[in-house]
Legacy VTK file of the C-alpha trace (Angstrom):
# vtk DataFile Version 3.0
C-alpha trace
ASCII
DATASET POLYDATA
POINTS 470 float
-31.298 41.419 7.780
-31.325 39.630 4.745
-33.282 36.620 4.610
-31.588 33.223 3.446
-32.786 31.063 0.780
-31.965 27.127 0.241
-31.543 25.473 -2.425
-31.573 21.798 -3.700
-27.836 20.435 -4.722
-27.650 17.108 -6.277
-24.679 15.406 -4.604
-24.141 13.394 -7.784
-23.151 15.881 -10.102
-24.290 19.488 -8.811
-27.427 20.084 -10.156
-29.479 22.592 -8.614
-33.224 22.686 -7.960
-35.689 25.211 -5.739
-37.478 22.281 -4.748
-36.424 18.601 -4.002
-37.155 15.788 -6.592
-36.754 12.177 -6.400
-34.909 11.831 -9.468
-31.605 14.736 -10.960
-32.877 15.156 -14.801
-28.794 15.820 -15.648
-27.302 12.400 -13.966
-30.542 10.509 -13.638
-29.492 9.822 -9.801
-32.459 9.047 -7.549
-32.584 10.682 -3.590
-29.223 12.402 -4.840
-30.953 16.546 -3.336
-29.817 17.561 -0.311
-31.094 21.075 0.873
-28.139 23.806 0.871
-27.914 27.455 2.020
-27.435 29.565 -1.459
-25.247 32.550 -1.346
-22.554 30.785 -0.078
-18.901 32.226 -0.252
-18.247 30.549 -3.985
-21.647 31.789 -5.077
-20.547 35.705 -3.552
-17.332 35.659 -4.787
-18.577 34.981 -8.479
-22.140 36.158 -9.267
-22.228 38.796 -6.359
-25.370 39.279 -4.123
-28.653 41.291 -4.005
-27.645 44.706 -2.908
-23.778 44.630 -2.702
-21.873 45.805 -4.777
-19.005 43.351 -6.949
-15.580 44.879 -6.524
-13.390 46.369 -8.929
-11.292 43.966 -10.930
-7.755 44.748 -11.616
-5.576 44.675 -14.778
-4.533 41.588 -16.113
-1.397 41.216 -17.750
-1.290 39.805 -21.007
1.623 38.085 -22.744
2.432 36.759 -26.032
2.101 32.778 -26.783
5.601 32.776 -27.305
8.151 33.228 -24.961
10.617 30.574 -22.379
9.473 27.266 -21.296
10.600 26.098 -17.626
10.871 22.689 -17.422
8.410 21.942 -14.101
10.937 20.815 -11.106
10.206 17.454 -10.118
9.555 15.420 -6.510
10.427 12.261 -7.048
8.432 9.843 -4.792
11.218 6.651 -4.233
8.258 4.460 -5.649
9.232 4.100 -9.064
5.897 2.706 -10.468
3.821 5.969 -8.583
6.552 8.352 -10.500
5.970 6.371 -14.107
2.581 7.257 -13.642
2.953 10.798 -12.645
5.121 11.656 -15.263
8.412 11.152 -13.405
7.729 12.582 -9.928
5.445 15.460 -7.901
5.039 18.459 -9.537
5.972 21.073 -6.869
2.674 23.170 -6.405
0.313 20.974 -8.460
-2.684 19.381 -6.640
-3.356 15.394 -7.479
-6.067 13.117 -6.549
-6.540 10.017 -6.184
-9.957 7.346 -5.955
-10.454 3.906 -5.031
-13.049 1.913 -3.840
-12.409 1.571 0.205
-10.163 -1.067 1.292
-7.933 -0.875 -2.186
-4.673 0.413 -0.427
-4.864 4.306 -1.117
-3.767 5.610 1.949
-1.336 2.337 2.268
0.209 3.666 -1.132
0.570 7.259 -0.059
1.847 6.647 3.407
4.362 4.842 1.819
5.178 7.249 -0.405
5.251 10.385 2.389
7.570 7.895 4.718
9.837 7.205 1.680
10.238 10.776 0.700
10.563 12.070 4.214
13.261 9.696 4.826
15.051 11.337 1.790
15.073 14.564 3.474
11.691 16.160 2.012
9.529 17.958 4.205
6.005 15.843 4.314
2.811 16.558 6.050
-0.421 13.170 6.397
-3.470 15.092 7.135
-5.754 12.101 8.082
-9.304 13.105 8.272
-10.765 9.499 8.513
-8.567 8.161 11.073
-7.078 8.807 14.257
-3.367 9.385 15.074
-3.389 5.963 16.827
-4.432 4.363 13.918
-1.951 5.692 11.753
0.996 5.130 13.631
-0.570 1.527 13.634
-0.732 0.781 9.786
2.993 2.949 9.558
4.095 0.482 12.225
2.925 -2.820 10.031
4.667 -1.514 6.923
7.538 -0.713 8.834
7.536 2.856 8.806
7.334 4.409 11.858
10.675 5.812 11.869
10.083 7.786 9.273
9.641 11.975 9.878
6.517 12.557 8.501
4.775 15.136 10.216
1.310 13.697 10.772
-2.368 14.724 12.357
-6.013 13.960 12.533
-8.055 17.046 11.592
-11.183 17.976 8.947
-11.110 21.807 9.614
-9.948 23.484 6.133
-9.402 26.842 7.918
-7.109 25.238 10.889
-5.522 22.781 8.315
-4.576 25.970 6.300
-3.500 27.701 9.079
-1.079 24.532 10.488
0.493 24.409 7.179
1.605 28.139 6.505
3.316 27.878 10.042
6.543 27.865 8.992
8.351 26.610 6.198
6.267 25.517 3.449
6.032 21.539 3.280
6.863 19.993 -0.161
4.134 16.832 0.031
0.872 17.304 2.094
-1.407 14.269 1.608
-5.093 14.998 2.732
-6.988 11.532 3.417
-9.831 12.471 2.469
-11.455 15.684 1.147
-15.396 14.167 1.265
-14.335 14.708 5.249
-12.948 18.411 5.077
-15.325 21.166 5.498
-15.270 24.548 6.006
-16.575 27.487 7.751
-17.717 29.429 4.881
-20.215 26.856 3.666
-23.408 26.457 6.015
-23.359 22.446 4.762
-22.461 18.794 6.181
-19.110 17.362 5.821
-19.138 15.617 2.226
-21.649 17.817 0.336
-21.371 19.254 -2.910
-20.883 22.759 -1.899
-18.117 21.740 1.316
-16.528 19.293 -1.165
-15.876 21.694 -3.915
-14.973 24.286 -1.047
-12.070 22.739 0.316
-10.709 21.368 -2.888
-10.517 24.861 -4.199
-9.076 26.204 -0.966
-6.444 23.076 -0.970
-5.983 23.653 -4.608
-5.004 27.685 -3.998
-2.618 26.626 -0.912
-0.926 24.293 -3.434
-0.340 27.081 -6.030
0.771 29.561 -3.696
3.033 28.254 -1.486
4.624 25.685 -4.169
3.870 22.202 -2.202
2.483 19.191 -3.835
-0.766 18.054 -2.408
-2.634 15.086 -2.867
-6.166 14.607 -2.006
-7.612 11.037 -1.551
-11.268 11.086 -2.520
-13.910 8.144 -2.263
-15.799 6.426 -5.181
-19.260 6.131 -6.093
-21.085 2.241 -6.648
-20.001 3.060 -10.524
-16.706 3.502 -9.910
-16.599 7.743 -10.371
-14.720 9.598 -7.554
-17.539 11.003 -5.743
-18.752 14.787 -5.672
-18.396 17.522 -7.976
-16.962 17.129 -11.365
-15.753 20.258 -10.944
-13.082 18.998 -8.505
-11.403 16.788 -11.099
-10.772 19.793 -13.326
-9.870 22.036 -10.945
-6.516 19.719 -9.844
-3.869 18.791 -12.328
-3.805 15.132 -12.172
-6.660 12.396 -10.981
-5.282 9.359 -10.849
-7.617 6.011 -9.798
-6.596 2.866 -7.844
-7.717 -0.008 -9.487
-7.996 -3.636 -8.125
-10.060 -6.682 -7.082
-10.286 -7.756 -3.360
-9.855 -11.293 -4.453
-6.630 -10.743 -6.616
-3.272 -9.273 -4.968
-2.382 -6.591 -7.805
-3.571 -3.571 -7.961
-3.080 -1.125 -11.119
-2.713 2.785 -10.555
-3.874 4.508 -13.436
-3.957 8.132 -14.759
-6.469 9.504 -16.753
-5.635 13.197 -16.550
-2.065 14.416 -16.316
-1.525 17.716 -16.556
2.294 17.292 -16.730
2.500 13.957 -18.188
1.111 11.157 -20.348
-2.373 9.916 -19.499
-3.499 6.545 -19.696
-0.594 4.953 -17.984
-0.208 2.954 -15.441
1.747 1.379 -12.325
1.101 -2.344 -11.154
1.760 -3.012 -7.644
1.519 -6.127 -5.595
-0.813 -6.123 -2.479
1.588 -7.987 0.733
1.708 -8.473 4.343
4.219 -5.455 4.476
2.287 -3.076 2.299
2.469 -2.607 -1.419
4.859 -4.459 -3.571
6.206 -2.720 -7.450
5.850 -4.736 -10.585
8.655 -3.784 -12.707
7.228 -6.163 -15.255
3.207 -6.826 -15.141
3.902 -9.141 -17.875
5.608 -12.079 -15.968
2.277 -11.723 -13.096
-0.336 -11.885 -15.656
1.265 -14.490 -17.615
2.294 -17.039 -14.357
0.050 -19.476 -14.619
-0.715 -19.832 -18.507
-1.905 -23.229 -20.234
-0.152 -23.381 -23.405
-2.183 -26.793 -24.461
-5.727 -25.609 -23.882
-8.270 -24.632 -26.428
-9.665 -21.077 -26.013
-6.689 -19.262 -25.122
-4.723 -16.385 -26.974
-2.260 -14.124 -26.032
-2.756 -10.712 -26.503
0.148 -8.275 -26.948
-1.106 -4.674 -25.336
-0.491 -1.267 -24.367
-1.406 0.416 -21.289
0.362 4.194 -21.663
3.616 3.593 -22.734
3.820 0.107 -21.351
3.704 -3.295 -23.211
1.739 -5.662 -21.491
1.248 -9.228 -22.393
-1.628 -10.482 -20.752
-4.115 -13.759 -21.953
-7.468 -13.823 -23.322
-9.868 -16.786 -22.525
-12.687 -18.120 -24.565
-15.485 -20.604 -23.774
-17.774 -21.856 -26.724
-20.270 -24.090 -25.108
-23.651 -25.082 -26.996
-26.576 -23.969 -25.552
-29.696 -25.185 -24.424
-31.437 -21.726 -24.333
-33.499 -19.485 -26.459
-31.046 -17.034 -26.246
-27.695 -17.995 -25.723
-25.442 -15.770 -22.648
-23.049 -13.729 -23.534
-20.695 -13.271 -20.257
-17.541 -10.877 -20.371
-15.276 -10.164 -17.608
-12.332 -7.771 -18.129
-13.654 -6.435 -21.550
-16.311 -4.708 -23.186
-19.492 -6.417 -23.727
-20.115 -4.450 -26.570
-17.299 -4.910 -28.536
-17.796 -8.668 -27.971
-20.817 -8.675 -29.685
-19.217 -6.585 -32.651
-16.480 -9.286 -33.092
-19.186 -12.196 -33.105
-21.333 -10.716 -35.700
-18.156 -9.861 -37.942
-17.356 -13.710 -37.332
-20.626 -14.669 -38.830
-21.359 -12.395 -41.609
-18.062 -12.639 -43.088
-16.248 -15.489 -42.099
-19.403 -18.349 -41.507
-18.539 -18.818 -38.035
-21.907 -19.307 -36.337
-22.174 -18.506 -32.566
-26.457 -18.518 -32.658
-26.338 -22.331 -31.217
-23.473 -21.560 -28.374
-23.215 -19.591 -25.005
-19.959 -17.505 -25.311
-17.832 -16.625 -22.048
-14.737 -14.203 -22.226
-12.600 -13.370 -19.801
-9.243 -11.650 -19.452
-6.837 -13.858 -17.263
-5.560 -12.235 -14.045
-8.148 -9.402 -13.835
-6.663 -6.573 -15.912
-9.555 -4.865 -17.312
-8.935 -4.092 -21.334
-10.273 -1.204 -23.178
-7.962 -0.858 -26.138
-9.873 -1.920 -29.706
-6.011 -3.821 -30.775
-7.351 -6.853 -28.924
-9.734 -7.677 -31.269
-7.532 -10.003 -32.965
-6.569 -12.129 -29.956
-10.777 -12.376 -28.716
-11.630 -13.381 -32.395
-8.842 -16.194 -31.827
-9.850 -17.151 -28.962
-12.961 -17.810 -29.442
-12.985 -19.388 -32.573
-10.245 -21.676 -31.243
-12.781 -22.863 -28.728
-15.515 -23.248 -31.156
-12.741 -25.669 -33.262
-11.358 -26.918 -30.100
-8.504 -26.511 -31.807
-5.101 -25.028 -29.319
-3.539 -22.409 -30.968
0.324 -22.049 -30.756
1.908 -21.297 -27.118
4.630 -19.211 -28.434
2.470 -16.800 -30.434
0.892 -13.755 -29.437
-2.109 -11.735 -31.317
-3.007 -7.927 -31.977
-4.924 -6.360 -34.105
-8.267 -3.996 -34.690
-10.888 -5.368 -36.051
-13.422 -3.242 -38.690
-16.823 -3.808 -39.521
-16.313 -5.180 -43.058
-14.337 -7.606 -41.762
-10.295 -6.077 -42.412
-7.479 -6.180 -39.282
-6.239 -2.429 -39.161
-2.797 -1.333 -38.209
-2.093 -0.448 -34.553
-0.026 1.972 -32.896
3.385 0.912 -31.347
4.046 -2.464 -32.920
7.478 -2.677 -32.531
7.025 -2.136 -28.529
4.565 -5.079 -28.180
6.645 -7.530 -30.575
9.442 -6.499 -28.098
7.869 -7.520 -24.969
6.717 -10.525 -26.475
10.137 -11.996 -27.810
11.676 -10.734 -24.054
8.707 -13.271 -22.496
10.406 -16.125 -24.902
7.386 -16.125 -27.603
8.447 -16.684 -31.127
6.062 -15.834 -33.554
3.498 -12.823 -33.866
-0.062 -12.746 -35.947
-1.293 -8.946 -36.485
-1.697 -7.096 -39.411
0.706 -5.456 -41.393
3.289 -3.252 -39.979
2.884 0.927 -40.909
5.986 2.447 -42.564
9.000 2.041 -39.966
6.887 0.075 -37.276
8.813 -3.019 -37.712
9.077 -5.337 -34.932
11.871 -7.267 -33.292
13.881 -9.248 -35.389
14.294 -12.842 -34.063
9.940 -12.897 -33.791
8.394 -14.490 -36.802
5.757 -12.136 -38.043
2.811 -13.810 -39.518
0.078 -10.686 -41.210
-3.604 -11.167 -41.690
-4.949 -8.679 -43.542
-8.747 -9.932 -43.509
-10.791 -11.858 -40.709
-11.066 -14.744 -42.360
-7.316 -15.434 -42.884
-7.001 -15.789 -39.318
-10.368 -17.952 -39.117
-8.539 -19.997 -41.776
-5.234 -20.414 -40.368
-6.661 -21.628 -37.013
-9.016 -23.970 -39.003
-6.032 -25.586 -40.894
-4.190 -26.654 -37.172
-4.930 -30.174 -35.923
-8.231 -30.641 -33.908
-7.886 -32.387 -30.084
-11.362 -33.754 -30.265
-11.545 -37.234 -30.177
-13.292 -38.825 -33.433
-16.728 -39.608 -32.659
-18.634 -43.623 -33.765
-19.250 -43.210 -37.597
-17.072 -40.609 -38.420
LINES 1 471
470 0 1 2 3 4 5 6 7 8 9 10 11 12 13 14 15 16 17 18 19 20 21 22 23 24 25 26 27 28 29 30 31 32 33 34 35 36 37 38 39 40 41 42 43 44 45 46 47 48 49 50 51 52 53 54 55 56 57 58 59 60 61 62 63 64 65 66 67 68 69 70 71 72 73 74 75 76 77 78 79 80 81 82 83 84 85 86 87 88 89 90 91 92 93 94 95 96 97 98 99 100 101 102 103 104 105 106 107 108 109 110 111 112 113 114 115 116 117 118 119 120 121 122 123 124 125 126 127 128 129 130 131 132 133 134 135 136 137 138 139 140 141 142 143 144 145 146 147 148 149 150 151 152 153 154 155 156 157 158 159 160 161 162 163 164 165 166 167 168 169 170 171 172 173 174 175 176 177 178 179 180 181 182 183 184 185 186 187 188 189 190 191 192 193 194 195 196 197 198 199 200 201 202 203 204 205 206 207 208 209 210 211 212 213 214 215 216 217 218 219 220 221 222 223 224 225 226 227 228 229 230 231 232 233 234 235 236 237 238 239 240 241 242 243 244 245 246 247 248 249 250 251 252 253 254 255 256 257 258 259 260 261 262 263 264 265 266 267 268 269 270 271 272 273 274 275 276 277 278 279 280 281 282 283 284 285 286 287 288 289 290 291 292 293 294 295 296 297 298 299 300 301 302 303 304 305 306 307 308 309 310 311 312 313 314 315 316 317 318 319 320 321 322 323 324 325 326 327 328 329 330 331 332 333 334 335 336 337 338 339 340 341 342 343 344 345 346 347 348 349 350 351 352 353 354 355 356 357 358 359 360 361 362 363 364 365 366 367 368 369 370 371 372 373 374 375 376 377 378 379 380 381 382 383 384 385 386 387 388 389 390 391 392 393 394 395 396 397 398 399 400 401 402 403 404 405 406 407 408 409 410 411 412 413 414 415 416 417 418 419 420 421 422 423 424 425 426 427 428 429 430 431 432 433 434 435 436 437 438 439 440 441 442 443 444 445 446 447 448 449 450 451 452 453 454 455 456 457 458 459 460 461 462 463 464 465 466 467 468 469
């Protein structure tokens, strides 16, 4: 009898060790090792085992790069804002999944999407692994969907799970909630672990490809906002798609960052309610509800998320400070790029910040990473600093380079769209590319350097009272 050997699998990120260790040397996670069996039935199947012999592979046939495209059929889900995100509907036989921090209103989204596509006629199986039936039926009931077919049950067995779904007709949607509780026989390891994760997302994955249905696999987070597990698991399906939100805020933003069939990057804004999730056809109008055209600090910033123009504001607070080093607090962007804009401010425009605490914060919670908002933070802030208001029917965008120069940015014409549809009039960016004009009834204002913007907002009329002496 052969003997059996452990290992040491980080849960992290996989890393493997013959002994355990505090701290994984390839994520820098501390009390991540968890002893594992090794030879399991991944680790057979590809390296082969001491004494037994690998089989003999078979011929694969090769084909020439060119040939006919298919166009992939699409599911369409009957939530309009999912389907914009997924490139226009389920692929049939393509495996998604989908993270969130617990609470965010994953499984509320995808029950609502099984119910509305069952009710359409589409064969749809909830695999809850988390919950029990009882308590399923209970959140369908609140939404208002428990007359809809879906075919639903509680189990975490991959091998009777498999074995449920090839009973008959294949199902075109199977929704597995979640796969850290799936485990499988082949895998001598706890529910959750590296080894069962990456198990039964493979085994899911093959099911998918085989039989044609679309199935989506809810997975948990990590404290740093990663789904958790294996890596491996987000290349192995074709999309992973994360649900974004705050618990204090009622939106929450779905968006894809790897789309096999579709654009990544974009995005679908929903609207947390009593009875479930609520679309957003236009994220705009939510972001932009309770805006302060008279206050100092404040710029608009025309953006992109995917293929969508969002218009969303940018707050600035320049306070002086009675520390030896001043705070620099950011909410909704990135610290770093903060700093960037501040030190551009002073070395080529004489703005000084030393003296001042800064605060920034993106209005309504939409987290920014694209560098086009430079423009509208450098307004902003050096609007507070003035306390001078800039103009309530302008909006900003623009990247900002280290020497000081507002570069060109992509899709121009989109943003100065959206704007004049929200009633603005006038735009400040930097000069449009060849053919990347914007709408015509906006008046277009270009910067080409920093300090034209520093100087335009310098020129407006200042709110502060005159001070004794003056």
């Amino acid at each position: 009898m052969a003997k059996r050997t452990t290992v040491f699998v980080c849960q992290s990120c996989g890393a493997t060790s013959q002994r355990w260790v505090g701290k994984c040397e390839a994520c820098g996670g501390w009390n991540t090792f968890v002893e594992e069996v090794a030879g399991g039935a991944i680790g057979n199947a590809v390296f082969g085992q001491k004494g037994r012999a690998m089989r003999k592979g078979r011929l694969v046939p090769l084909v020439p790069l060119s040939g006919v495209i298919e166009e992939a059929p699409r599911l369409p889900s009957g939530i309009d804002e999912l389907d914009r995100v997924t490139g226009g509907g389920f692929v049939r036989g393509s495996a998604l999944l989908v993270g969130g921090d617990p609470g965010i209103g994953k499984s509320t989204l995808l029950i609502q999407a099984a119910a509305t596509m069952a009710a359409r006629g589409a064969r749809v199986v909830y695999i809850s692994g988390e919950e029990a039936v009882a308590q399923v039926r209970l959140r369908a009931e609140r939404l208002g969907l428990a007359g809809a077919p879906v075919a639903l049950a509680a189990e975490t067995s991959v091998e009777d799970i498999l074995t449920t779904l090839q009973d008959g007709p294949a199902p075109e949607l199977v929704v597995i909630d979640s796969i850290q509780t799936l485990w499988s026989e082949l895998v001598e390891a706890g529910p959750g672990t590296v080894a069962q994760v990456r198990t039964s997302a493979q085994a899911m994955v093959r099911y998918a490809k085989e039989s044609g249905a679309t199935v989506v696999l809810v997975g948990h987070v990590t404290k740093d906002g990663s789904i958790a597990g294996p890596r491996v698991v987000e290349h192995m399906v074709d999309a992973v798609l994360y649900f974004e939100g705050d618990g204090a805020r009622h939106f929450r933003v779905l968006r894809a960052v790897k789309n096999r069939f579709g654009p990544t990057d974009e995005i679908g804004v929903f609207e947390m309610t009593g009875r479930g999730l609520k679309e957003v056809p236009n994220p705009s109008e939510l972001f932009m509800g309770t805006r302060d055209g008279s206050a100092a600090g404040a710029a608009v910033f025309a953006g992109m998320e995917g293929t969508r123009p969002v218009l969303v504001e940018i707050q600035a607070l320049v306070a002086p400070s009675t520390l030896g080093t001043p705070r620099r607090a950011v909410v909704g962007w990135d610290g770093n790029r903060l700093s960037m804009i501040l030190a551009v401010l002073e070395a080529h425009c004489g703005v000084r910040f030393g003296q001042h605490d800064v605060y920034l914060a993106v209005a309504g919670g939409l987290r920014i990473q694209e560098p086009a908002a430079d423009l509208a933070v450098a307004a902003a802030l050096v609007s507070s600093l003035a306390d001078r208001p800039l103009d309530h029917d302008c909006v900003y965008f623009g990247e900002v380079s280290l020497s000081g120069a507002v570069r060109p940015v992509a899709h121009a014409a989109s943003r100065l769209k959206e704007a004049e549809k929200l009633g603005f009039a006038s735009a400040v960016g930097p000069a449009a590319k060849g053919g990347d004009e914007g709408a015509g009834g906006l008046r277009r204002a270009t910067v080409a350097q920093l300090v034209d913007l520093v100087s335009r907002i310098a020129a407006a009329p200042s709110r502060r009272p005159a001070r004794a002496g003056d």
